[in-house]
N, C-alpha and C positions, 0 to 999 in steps of 0.2 A: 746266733749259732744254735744247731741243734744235731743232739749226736744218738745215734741209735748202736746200741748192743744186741747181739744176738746171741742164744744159749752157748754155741760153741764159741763163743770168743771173739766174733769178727766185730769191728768196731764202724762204723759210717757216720760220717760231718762232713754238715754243712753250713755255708752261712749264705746267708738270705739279704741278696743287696738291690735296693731299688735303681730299676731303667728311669734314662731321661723322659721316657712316654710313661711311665706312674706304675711300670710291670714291675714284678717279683720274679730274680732269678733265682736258684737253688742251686748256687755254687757247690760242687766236691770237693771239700779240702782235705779227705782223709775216708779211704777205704780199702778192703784186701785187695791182694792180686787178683787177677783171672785164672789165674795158674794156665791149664791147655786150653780156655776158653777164646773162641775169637773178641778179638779185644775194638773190631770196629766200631764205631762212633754208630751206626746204625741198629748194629745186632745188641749194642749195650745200652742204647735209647739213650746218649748224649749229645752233647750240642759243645764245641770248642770257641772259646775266647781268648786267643792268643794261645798260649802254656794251659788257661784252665779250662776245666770242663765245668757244664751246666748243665743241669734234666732237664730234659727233651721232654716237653708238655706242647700240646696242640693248642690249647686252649691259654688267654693273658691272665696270671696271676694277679691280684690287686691285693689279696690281704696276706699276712704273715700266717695265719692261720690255712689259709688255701695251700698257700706257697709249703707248710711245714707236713701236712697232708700229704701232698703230690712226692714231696721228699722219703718221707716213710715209706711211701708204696712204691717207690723207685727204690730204694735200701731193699726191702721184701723180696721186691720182684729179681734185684741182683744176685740177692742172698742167693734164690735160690737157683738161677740160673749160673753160679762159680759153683753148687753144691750139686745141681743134677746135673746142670746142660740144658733143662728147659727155657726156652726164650721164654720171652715178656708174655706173649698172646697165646702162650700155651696154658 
């Protein structure tokens, strides 16, 4: 598990469970709304498993460290696209 805070209060967890092929996913168990943001699986850079969602990474995770990484900068990148509107690749 790993849980990131940000100044204004927004809180983001995740836990980090190994695929049958040896990957690291980065499960969301816990972050703010979108509030007016589009909330698609594409524009929020997620990936669905059943009910949950996962970070959308291109590239196969193998270490917890990689995996906890990727997660941070997917918290950032959120942060700040619920706070301005800027996508990920802006």
């Amino acid at each position: 598990m790993a849980t990131y805070t940000f100044p204004n209060g927004n809180v983001y967890t995740f836990s980090f469970e190994k695929q049958s092929n040896g990957t690291i996913r980065a499960y969301i168990t816990n972050m703010p709304l979108y509030g007016s943001r589009d909330t698609n699986l594409v524009a929020t850079h997620r990936h669905a498993d059943g009910q949950r969602h996962y970070v959308c990474w291109d590239t196969p995770l193998y270490t917890q460290a990689d995996a906890d990484a990727v997660a941070k900068g997917w918290a950032r990148r959120t942060e700040r696209y619920i706070t301005t509107g800027k996508r990920f690749h802006e």
